[in-house]
N, C-alpha and C positions, 0 to 999 in steps of 0.2 A: 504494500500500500504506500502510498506516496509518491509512487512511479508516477509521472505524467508519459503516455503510450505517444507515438512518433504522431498518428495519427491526430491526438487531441495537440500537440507541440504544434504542429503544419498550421493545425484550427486555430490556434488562440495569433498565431504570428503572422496568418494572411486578415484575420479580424484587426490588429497592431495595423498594418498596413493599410487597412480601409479607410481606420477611423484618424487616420496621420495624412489621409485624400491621397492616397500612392495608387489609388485604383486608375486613373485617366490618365499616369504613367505604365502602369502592367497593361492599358488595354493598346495605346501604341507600342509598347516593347511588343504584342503578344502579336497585332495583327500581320505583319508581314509573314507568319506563317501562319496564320490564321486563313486569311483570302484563298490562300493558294489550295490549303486543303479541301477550303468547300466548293470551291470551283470542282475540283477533282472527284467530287461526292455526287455533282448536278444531283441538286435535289430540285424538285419539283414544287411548284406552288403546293399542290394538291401534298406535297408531303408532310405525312407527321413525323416530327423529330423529337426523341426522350434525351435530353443531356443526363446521363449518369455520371457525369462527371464535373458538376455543379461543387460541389463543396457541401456543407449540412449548414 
């Protein structure tokens, strides 16, 4: 007990990063490979897409 698990460490340090406004920085660091992948996905209007990889 008292361990913090890598997973809640990740959580509490991109939450640090939110609330310090680094988000509008990660989102241009992130988008040049960002575009590139969904282009390569073509998804479609008519697509539903689930991000499982949102963060909690």
């Amino acid at each position: 007990m008292g361990e913090i698990s890598k997973a809640e460490n990740l959580r509490e340090e991109f939450n640090r990063w939110a609330e310090a406004g680094r988000g509008e920085g990660m989102e241009q660091d992130h988008l040049p490979i960002t575009l590139p992948v969904l282009e390569k996905m073509r998804i479609a209007p008519t697509n539903n897409i689930l991000d499982v990889g949102c963060g909690a």
